[in-house]
C-alpha positions as CSV (number, residue, x, y, z in Angstrom):
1,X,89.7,69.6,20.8
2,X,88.8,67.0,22.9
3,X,85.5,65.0,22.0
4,X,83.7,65.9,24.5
5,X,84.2,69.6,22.9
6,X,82.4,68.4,19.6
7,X,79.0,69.9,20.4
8,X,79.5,74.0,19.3
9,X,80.7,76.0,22.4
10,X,78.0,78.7,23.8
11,X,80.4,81.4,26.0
12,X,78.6,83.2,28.5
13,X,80.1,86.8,29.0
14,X,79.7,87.7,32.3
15,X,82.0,89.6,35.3
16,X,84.0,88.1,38.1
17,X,82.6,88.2,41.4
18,X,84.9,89.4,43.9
19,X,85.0,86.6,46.9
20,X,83.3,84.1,45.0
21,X,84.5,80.5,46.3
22,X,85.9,79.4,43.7
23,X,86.9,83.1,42.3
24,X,85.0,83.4,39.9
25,X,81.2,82.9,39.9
26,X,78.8,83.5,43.1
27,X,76.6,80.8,44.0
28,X,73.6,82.1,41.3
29,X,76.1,82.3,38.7
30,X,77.4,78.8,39.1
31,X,74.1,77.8,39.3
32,X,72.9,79.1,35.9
33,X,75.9,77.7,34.3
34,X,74.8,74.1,35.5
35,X,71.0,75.0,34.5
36,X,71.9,76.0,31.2
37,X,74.4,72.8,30.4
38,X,71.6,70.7,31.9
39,X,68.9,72.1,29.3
40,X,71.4,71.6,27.0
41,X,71.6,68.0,27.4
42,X,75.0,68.1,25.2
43,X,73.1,70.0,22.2
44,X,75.8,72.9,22.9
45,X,78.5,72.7,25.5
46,X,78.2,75.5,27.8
47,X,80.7,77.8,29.6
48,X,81.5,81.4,31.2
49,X,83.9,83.7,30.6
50,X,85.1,87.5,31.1
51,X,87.5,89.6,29.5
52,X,90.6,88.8,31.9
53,X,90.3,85.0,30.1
54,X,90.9,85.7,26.2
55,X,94.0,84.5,24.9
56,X,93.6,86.9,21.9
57,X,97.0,85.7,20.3
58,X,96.1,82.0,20.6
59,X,92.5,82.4,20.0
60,X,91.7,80.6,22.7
61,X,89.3,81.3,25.8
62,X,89.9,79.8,29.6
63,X,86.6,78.8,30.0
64,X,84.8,78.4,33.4
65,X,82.6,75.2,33.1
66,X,79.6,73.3,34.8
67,X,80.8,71.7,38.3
68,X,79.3,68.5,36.5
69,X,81.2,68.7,33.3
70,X,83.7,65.7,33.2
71,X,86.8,67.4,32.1
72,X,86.6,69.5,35.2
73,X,85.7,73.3,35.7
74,X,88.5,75.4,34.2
75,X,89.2,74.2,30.1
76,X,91.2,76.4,27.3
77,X,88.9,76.4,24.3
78,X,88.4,78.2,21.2
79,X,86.3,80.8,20.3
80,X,82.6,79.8,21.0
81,X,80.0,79.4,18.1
82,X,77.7,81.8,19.7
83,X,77.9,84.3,23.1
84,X,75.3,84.9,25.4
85,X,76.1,88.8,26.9
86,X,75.1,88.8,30.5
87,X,78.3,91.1,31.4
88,X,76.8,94.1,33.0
89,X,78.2,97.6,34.1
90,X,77.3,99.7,36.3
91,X,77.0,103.5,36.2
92,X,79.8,103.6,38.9
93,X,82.0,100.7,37.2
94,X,85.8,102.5,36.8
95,X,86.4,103.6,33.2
96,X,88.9,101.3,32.5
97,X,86.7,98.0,33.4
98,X,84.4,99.9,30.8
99,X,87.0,100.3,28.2
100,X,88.5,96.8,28.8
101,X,84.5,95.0,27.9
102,X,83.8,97.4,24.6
103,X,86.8,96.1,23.2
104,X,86.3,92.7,24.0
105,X,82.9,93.3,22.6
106,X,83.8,94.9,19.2
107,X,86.7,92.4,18.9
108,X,84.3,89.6,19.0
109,X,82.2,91.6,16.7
110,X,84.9,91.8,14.1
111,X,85.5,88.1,14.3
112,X,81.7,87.4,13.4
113,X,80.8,85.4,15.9
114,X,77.5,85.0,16.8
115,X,75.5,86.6,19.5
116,X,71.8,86.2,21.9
117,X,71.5,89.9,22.2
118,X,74.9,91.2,20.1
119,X,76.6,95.0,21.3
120,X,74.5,96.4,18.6
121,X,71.0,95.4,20.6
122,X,72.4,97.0,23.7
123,X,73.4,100.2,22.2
124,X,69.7,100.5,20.9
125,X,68.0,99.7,23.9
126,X,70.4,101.6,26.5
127,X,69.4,104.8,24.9
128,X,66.0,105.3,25.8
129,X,65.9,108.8,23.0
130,X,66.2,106.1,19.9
131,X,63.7,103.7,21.4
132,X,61.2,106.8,21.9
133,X,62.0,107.0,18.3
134,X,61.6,103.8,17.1
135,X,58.0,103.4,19.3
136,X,56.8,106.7,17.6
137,X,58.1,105.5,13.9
138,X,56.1,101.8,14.5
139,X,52.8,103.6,15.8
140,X,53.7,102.2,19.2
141,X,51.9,103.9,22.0
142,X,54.1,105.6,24.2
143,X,54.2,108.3,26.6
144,X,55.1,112.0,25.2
145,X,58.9,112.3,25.5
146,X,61.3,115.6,24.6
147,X,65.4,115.1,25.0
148,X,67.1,118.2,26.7
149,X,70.7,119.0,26.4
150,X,70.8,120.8,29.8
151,X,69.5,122.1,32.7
152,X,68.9,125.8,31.2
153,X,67.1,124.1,28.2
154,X,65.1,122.1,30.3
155,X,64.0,125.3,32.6
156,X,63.7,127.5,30.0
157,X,61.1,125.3,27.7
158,X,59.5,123.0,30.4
159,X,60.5,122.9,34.3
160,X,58.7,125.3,36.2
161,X,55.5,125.8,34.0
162,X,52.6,125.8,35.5
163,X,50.2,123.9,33.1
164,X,52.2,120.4,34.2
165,X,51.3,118.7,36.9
166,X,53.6,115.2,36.8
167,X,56.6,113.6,34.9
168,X,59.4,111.9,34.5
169,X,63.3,112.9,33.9
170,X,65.2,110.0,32.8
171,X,68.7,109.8,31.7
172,X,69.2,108.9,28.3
173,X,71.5,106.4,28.9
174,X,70.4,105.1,32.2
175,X,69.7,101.4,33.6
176,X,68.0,99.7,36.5
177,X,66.0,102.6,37.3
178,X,69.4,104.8,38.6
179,X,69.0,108.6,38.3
180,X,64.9,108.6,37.1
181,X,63.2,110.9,39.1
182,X,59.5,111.7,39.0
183,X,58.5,115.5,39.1
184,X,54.9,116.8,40.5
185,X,53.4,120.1,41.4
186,X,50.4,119.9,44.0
187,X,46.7,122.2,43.7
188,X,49.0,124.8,45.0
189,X,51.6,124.7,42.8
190,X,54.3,123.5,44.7
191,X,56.8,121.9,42.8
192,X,58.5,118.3,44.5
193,X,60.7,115.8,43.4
194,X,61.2,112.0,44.2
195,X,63.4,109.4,43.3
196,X,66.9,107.4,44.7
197,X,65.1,106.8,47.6
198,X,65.2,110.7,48.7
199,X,62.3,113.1,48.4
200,X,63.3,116.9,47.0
201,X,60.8,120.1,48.1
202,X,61.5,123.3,46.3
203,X,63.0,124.9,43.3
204,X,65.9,125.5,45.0
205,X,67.1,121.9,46.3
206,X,65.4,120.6,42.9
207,X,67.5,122.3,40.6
208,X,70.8,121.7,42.5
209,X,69.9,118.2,42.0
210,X,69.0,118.1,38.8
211,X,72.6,120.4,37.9
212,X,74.6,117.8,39.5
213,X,72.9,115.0,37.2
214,X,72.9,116.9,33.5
215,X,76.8,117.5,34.5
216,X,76.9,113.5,33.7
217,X,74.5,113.5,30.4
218,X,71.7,114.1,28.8
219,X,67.9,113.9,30.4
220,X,64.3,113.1,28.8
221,X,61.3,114.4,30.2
222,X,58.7,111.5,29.7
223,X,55.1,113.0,30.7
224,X,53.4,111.2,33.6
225,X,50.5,108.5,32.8
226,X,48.2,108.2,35.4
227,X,47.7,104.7,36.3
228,X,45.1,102.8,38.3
229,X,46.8,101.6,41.8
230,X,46.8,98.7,43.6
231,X,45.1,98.7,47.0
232,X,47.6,97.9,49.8
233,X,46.6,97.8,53.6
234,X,44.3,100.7,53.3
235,X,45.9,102.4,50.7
236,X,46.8,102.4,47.4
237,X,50.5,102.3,45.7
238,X,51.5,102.2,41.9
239,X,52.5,99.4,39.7
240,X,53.4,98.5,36.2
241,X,54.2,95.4,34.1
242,X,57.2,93.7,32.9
243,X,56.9,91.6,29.9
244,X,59.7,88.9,29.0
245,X,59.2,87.8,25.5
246,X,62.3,85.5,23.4
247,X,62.8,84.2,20.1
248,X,64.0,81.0,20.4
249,X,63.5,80.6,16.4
250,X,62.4,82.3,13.8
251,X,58.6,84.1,15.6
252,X,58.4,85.4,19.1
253,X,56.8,83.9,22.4
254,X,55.7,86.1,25.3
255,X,56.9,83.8,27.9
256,X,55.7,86.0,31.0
257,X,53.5,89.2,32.5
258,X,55.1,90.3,35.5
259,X,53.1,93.3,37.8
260,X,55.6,95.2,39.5
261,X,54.7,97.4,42.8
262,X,56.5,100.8,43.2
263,X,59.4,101.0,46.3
264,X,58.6,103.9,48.5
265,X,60.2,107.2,47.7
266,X,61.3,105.6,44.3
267,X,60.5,107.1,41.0
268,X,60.0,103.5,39.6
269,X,59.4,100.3,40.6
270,X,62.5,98.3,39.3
271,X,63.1,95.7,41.3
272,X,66.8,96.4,41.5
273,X,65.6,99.9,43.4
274,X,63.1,98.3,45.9
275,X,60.4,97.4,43.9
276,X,58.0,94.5,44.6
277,X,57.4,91.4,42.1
278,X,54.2,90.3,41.6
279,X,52.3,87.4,39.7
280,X,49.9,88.9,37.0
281,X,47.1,87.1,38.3
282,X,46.9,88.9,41.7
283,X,46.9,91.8,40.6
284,X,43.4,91.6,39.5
285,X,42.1,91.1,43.2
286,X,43.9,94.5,43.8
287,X,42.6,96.4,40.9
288,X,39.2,98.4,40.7
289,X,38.9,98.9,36.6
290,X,36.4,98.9,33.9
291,X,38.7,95.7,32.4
292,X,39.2,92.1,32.6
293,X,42.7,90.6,33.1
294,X,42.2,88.4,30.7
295,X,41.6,91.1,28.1
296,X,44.5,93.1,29.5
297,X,46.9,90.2,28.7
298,X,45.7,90.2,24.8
299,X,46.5,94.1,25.0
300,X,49.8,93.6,27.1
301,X,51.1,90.7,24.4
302,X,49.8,92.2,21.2
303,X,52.1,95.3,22.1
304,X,54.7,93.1,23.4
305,X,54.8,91.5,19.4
306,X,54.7,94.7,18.0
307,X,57.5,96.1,19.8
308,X,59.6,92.9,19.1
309,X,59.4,93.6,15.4
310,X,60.0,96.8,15.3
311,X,63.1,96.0,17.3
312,X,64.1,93.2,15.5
313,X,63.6,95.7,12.1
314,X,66.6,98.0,13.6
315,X,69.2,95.2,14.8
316,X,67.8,91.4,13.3
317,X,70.1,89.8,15.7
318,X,67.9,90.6,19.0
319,X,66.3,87.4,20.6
320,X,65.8,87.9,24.2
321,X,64.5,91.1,25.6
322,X,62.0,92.4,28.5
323,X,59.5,95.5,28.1
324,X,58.4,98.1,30.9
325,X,55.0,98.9,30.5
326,X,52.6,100.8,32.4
327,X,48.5,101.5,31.8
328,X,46.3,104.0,31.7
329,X,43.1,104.3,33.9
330,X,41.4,103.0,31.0
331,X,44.0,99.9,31.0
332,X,45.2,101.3,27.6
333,X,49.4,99.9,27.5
334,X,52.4,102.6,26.9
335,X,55.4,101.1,26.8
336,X,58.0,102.8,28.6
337,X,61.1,100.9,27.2
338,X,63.0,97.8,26.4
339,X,65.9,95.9,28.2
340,X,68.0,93.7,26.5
341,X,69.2,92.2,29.7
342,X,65.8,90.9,31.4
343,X,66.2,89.7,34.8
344,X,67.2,85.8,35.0
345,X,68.3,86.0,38.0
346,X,65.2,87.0,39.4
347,X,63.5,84.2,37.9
348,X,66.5,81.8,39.2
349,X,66.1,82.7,42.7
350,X,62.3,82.6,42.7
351,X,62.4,79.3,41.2
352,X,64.5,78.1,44.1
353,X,61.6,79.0,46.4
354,X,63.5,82.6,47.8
355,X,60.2,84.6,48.8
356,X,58.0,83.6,47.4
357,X,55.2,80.6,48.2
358,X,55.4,77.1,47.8
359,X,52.2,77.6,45.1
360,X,54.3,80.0,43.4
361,X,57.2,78.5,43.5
362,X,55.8,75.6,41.1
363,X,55.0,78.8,38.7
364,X,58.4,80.2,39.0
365,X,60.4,76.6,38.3
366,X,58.2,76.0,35.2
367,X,58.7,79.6,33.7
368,X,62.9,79.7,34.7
369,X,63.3,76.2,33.0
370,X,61.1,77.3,30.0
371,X,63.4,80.2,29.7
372,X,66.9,78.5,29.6
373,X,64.9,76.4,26.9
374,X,64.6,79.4,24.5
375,X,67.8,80.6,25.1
376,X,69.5,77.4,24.6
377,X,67.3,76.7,21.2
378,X,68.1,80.7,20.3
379,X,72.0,79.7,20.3
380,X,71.1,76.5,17.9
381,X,69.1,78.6,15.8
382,X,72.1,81.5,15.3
383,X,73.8,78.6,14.0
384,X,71.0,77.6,11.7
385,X,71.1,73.6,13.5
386,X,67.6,73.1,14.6
């Protein structure tokens, strides 16, 4: 290995881009690939990969590198120390791509190499019925939640009593907010259903909805918490919070509270389904509560710890992860679940100034560097170097 190779090797996992210039990486990928070399400052030397690039037999990897690296952007390379996992799938990804990334995933597992955020954090956090689980087990406030096995189970014990007047169905599996929808029954008892984008009135065109979906898996029901809503234009809307919290050593660091503004006719406010960012300081402004923000933080990041730990407790290897929360009228936090794949490229394209003000865009370069930071210290610590 050349010498310029002596630094340990942190692989990026993460897909193709179809039309990408250079075939490989979009513009925002390439860019986070020269972020995170540039962070590095030759601590770890820093490249991407997918599946299609493993020279198993050799065990060797074609690695994409930095546009600034000296030996140029395309290097065969062994194994890396430590992977960071940012290769994501869709729900409609074709089975085979899905196939083709476990294996890659358990192959690398079975080597031992070391991981920010290994297979075994994912399959934890991507089904929401074992983080309900592990919430309830660490006295972790969270709102009531039953797993149904079908559609006649669901109706039978829950759907179309009177006595509930909002909540959730959320696949088990789900990600990015796809297939939630949000349930509520007027002073009239009329039953409606939004969520995708689409609104659903009536038992009729809500259960032939709600077949097609437990044809595909398994649903929780998550009872509704009503939250206090943020005046808009006359009106109000809903929100709730996204935490981002790393461990770039050995304790954890809540790096950033994010408000999020629900996306009309969506069940949630991901971002990914239309939802709005928002700095936590202006939400305040927006906000008629008996609570300040300041004290709302302390609540926010003392939850944020404790859900960490008890995390950490199930699979140690989890160092980077981003929590959905949403309040009470009270401002009491229930955390609605864990990603293990928070959103960097959100913070990379606010950081370059994309919609967001000049003010804010200071905020936004400080926090996306800081990140990269962690991450990069997180891949020296898995080695046990700093």
């Amino acid at each position: 290995m050349s010498k310029l190779f002596s630094s340990p090797l942190l692989g990026v996992f993460i897909a193709r881009d179809s039309g990408a210039k250079n075939a490989y990486f979009c513009t925002e990928k390439s860019q986070l690939l020269d972020d995170l070399s540039r962070v590095s400052d030759r601590r770890m030397n820093i490249f991407a990969f997918g599946p299609e690039d493993i020279l198993w037999d050799e065990k060797k990897i074609l690695g994409w590198f930095p546009r600034n690296h000296a030996e140029g952007s395309v290097q065969k390379v062994d194994f890396p120390a430590v992977i960071y996992d940012r290769f994501f799938l869709s729900h409609d990804s074709n089975k085979a791509n899905k196939i083709l990334v476990k294996q890659t995933r358990d192959r690398f597992l079975d080597l031992g190499l070391r991981w920010i955020n290994s297979p075994a954090v994912f399959r934890v956090t991507r089904d929401k019925w074992m983080m309900n689980t592990i919430f309830v087990q660490n006295v972790i406030s969270t709102p009531k939640t039953e797993l149904f096995l079908n559609l006649a189970q669901l109706q039978d014990a829950f759907l179309f009593k009177k006595d509930e007047q909002a909540f959730f169905l959320k696949p088990r599996y789900g990600m990015k907010g796809k297939g939630i929808f949000r349930l509520a029954r007027d002073f009239n008892g009329h039953l409606s259903m939004r969520g995708e984008g689409r609104r659903f009135e009536g038992e009729v065109a809500i259960l032939d909805t709600l077949r097609e979906c437990f044809a595909v898996e398994e649903y929780l029901i998550q009872h509704a918490i009503s939250p206090p809503r943020l005046k808009q234009d006359g009106s109000t809307v809903p929100f709730d919070v996204r935490i981002l919290i790393q461990r770039p050593k050995e304790d954890w660091e809540v790096v950033h509270l994010l408000g999020r503004q629900g996306g009309k006719d969506q069940a949630t406010s991901n971002i990914s389904g239309g939802g709005e960012p928002l700095l936590f300081d202006q939400i305040g402004a927006r906000l008629d509560w008996p609570i300040s923000m300041s004290e709302l933080s302390v609540r926010l990041e003392k939850m944020a710890l404790s859900a960490a730990v008890a995390l950490q407790k199930e699979v140690p290897e989890v160092r980077d992860i981003g929590l959905d929360v949403i309040l009470d009228q009270q401002g009491t936090p229930y955390l609605l679940e864990m990603n293990a794949k928070p959103m960097l490229f959100f913070y990379q394209a606010k950081a370059q100034g994309n919609g967001v003000s000049p003010k804010d865009k200071e905020i936004f370069v400080t926090l996306y560097w800081h990140i990269l930071e962690n991450l990069v210290q997180a891949a020296r610590s898995e080695l046990h170097l700093d």
